[in-house]
C-alpha positions in Angstrom: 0.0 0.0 0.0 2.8 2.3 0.7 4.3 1.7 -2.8 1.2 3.0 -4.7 0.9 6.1 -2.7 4.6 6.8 -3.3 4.1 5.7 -7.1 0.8 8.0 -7.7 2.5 10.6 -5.6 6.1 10.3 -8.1 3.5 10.8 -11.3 1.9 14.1 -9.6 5.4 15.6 -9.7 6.1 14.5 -13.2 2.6 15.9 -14.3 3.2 19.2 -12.4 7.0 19.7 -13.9 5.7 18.6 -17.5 2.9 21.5 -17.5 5.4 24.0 -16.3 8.0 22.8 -18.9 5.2 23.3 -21.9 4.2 27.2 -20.3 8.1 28.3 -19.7 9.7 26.3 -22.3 13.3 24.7 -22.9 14.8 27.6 -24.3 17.6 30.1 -23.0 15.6 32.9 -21.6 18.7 35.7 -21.6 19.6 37.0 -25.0 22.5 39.4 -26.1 21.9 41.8 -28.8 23.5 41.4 -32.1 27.3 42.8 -32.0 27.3 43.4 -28.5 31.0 41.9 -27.4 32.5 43.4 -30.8 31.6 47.3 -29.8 32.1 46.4 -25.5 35.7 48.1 -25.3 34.6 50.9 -27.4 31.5 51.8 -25.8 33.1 51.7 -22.6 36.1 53.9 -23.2 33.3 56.3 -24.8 31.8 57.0 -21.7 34.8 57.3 -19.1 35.2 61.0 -18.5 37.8 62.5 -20.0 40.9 62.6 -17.2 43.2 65.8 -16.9 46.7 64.8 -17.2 48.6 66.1 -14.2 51.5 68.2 -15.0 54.9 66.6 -13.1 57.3 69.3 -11.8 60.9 68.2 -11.1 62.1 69.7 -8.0 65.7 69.9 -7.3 66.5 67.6 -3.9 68.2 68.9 -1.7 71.6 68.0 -0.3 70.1 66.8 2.6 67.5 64.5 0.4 70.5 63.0 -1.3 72.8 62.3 1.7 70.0 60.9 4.1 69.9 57.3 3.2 74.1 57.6 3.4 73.6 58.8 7.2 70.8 56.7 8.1 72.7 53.7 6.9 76.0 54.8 8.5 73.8 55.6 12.0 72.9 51.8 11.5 76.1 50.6 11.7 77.4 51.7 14.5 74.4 51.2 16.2 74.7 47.2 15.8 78.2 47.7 16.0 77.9 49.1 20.0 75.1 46.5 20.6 77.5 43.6 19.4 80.4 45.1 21.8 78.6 45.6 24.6 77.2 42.3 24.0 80.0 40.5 23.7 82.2 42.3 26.8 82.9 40.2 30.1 81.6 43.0 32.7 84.6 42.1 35.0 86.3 44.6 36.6 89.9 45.4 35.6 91.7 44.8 39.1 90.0 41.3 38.6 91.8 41.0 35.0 95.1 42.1 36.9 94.7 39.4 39.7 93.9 37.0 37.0 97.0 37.5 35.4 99.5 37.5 38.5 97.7 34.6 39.5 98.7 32.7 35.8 102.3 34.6 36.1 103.4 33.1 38.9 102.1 29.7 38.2 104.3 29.8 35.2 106.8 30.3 37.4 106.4 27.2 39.5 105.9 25.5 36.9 109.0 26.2 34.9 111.2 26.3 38.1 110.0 22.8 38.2 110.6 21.4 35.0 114.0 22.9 35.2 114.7 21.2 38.3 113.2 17.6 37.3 116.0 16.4 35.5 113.9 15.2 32.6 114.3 15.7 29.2 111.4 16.4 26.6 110.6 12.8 25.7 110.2 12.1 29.2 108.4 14.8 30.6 105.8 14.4 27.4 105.4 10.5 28.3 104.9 11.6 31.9 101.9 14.6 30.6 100.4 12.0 28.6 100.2 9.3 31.2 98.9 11.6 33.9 96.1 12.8 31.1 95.2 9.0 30.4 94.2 8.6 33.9 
């Protein structure tokens, strides 16, 4: 039973599309007069308003105008070049530095007091670096 109602019910449809098919018809409904798309680009340019051309005057630049970019760029560089410095400095005081280096000065001297004193020749004191390295 529910087949024939959704049978009868598919032929309305087809009935109702038919008779508005036969009234509106298959055809294009938009038309385009005859020549339109050869005379577009004319007719269009026809009716922009004509446009005053602007008349350009050259000024002369000034020396500043010329040098600018020169200074800016310059400016620039120094800029990064202070940034990198301070960036790259230790911060430690100088009496530290001075320490530092006593410090190193007199180890050298130890240690060259003591490799004069040792009794060992090259070979022999580079076997003994080596070794103590090792372990």
């Amino acid at each position: 039973m529910n087949k024939s109602l959704t049978k009868q019910r598919g032929e309305e449809l087809m009935k109702e599309e038919d008779n508005i098919l036969k009234k509106a018809g298959t055809g294009n409904a938009f038309h385009v007069p005859e020549g339109y798309f050869e005379n577009l680009t004319s007719e269009i340019m026809n009716r922009l308003p004509e446009k005053e051309r602007l008349a350009f005057e050259k000024k002369e630049s000034t020396m500043w105008e010329r040098v600018k970019p020169w200074v800016y760029m310059a400016a620039m560089f120094v800029g990064a070049a202070l940034i990198i410095r301070v960036a790259s400095s230790d911060h430690t005081p100088a009496a530290a530095d001075r320490m530092a280096a006593d410090e190193t000065e007199t180890e050298m001297e130890y240690i060259n007091m003591a490799v004069d004193n040792s009794m060992l020749d090259d070979y022999s004191l580079y076997v003994y670096l080596a070794d103590s390295d090792a372990e």
